[in-house]
C-alpha positions as CSV (number, residue, x, y, z in Angstrom):
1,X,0.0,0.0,0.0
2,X,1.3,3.8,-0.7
3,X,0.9,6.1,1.6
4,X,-1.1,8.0,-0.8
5,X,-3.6,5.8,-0.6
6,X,-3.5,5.8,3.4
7,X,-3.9,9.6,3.1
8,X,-7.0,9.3,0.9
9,X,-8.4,7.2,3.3
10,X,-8.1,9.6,6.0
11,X,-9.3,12.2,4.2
12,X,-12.4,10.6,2.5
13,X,-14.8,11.5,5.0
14,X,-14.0,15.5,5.3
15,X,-11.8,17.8,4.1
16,X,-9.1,19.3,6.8
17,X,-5.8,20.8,6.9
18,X,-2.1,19.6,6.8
19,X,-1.6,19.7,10.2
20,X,-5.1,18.3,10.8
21,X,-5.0,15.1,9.0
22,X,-1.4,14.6,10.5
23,X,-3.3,14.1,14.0
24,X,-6.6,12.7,12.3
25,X,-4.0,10.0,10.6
26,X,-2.4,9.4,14.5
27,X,-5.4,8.4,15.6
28,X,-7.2,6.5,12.8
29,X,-4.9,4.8,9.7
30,X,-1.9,5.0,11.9
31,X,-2.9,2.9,14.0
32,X,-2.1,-0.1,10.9
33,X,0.1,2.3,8.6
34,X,2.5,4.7,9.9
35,X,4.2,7.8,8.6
36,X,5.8,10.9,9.6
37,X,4.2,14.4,9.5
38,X,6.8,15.0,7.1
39,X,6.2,12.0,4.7
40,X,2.2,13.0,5.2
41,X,3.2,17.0,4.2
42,X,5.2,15.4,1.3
43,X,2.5,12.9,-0.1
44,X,-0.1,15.7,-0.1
45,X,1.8,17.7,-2.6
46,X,2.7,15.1,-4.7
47,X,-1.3,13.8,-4.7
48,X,-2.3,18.0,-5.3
49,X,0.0,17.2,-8.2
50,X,-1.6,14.3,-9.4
51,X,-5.2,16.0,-9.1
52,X,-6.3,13.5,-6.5
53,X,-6.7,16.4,-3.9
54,X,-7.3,19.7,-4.4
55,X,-6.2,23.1,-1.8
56,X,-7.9,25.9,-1.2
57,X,-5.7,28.4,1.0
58,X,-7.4,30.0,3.7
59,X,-5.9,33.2,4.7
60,X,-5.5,33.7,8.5
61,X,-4.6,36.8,10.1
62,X,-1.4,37.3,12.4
63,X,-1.4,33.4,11.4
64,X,0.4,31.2,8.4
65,X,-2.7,30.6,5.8
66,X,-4.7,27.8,5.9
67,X,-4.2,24.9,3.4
68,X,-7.7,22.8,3.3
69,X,-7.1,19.4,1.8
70,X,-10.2,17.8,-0.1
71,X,-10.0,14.7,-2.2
72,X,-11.3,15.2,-5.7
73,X,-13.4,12.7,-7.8
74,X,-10.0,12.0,-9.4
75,X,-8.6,11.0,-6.2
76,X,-12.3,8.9,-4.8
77,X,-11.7,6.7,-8.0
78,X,-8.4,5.9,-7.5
79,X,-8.6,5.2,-4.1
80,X,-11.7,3.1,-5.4
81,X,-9.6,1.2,-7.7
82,X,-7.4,0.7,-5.3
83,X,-10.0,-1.0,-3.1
84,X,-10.9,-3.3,-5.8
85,X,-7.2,-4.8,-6.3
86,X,-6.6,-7.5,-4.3
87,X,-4.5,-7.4,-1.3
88,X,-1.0,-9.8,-0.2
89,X,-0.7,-10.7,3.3
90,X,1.6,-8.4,4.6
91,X,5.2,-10.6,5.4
92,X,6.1,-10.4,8.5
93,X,9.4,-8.0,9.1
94,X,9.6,-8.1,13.4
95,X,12.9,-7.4,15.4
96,X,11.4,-8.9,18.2
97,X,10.8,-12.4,16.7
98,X,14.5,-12.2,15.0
99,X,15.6,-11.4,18.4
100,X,13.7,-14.2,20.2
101,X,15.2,-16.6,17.0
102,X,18.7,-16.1,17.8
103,X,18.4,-15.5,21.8
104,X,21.0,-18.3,22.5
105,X,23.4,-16.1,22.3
106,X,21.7,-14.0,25.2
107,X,20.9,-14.4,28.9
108,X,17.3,-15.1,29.6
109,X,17.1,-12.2,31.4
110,X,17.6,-9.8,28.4
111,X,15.2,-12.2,26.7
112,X,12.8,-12.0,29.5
113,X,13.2,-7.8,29.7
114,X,12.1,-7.5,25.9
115,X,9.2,-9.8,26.2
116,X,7.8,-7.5,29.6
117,X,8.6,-4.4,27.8
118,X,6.6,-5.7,24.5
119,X,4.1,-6.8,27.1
120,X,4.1,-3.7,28.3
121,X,3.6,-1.6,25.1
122,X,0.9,-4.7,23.5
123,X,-1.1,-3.9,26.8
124,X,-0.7,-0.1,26.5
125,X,-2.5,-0.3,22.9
126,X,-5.1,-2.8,24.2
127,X,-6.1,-0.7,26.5
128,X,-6.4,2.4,23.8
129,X,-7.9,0.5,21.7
130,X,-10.8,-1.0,24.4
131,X,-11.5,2.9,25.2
132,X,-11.8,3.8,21.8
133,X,-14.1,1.2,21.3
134,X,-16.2,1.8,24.5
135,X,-16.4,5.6,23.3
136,X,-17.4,5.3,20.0
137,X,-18.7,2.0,18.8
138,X,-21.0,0.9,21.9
139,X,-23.5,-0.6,19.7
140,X,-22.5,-2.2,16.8
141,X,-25.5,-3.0,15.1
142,X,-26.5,0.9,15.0
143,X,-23.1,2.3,13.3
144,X,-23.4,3.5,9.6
145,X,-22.0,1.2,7.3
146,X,-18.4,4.2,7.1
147,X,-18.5,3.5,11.4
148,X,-19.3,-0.2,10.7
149,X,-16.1,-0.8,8.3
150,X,-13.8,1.6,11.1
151,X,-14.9,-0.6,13.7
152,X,-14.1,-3.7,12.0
153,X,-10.3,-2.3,11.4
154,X,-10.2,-1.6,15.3
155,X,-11.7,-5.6,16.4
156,X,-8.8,-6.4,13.8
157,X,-6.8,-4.4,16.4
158,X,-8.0,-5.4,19.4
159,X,-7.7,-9.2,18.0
160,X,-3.8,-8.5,17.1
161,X,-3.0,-7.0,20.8
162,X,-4.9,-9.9,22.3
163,X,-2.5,-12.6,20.0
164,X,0.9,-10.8,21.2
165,X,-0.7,-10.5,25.2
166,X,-0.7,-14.4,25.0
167,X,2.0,-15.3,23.3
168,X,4.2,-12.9,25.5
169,X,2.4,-14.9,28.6
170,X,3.1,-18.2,27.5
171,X,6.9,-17.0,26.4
172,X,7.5,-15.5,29.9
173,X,5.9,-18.6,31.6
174,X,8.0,-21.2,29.6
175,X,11.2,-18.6,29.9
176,X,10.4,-18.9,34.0
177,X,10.1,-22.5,34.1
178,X,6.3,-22.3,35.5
179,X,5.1,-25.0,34.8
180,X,4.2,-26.6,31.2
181,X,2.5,-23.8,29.8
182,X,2.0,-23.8,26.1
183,X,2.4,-20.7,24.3
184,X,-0.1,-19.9,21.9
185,X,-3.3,-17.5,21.2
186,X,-4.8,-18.6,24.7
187,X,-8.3,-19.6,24.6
């Protein structure tokens, strides 16, 4: 996936500034494809280019103008097309797991710290994740079919932080020597 196409899914639903859809991507797409403000600021001139989003410039007094992003018909059917293409799983590119590969070479503590800190950080994003679902998708059912396919990206989420909470329990069990636990997705 480009980013461009990440950016024209943040934008599809409203129009906003630069700065705007920087923090409208943080807490939406980013959450399952990152960039930097500055790849974001870069992308949005090259789609303007393309004709895929169009900028009006809002002037602002005592203040830098205003640049409000909008994605053109151009940019809704290529972002459609897009859609349509079929998708590759993703490989899999994770320090963590070459880490955990070649951890002969390491004490089991150091092992033991990643796992707890990764532990730490899958729990962290659980838990963002929980609270976004308990503030804005309480009732399934009711949710416009745009909420409906947002929500189903978040239980994909959810689903993925669950995975890593277990397998980091069962890694940190098996690394402690408690008992014969098996590591897997849990039940």
């Amino acid at each position: 996936m480009a980013l461009a196409h990440a950016i024209l899914a943040a934008l599809i639903n409203a129009p906003c500034s630069g700065y705007d859809l920087a923090k409208r991507f943080d807490g939406s797409v980013g959450f399952f494809w990152s960039a930097s403000h500055q790849q974001i600021y870069r992308e949005l001139s090259k789609l303007e280019d393309q004709g895929w989003i169009s900028c009006q410039t809002i002037l602002q007094a005592g203040r830098p103008d205003k640049k409000l992003y909008t994605v053109t018909d151009l940019g809704e059917q290529q972002l459609k097309k897009w859609i349509a293409q079929p998708s590759e799983p993703t490989p899999i590119k994770d320090d963590l797991l070459v880490k955990i590969f070649a951890a002969r070479v390491a004490s089991k503590e150091t092992i033991l710290a990643e796992i707890e800190q990764h532990q730490k950080a899958h729990l962290e994003k659980l838990s963002t994740y929980k609270n976004l679902e308990q503030h804005y998708f309480r009732n399934p059912q009711k949710l416009s079919q745009p909420e409906q396919f947002q929500y189903l990206t978040l239980l994909n989420g959810i689903s993925y932080e669950k995975h890593w909470l277990a397998w980091c329990d069962g890694v940190i069990e098996l690394l402690k020597g408690n008992g014969e636990q098996e590591i897997g997705l849990g039940d």
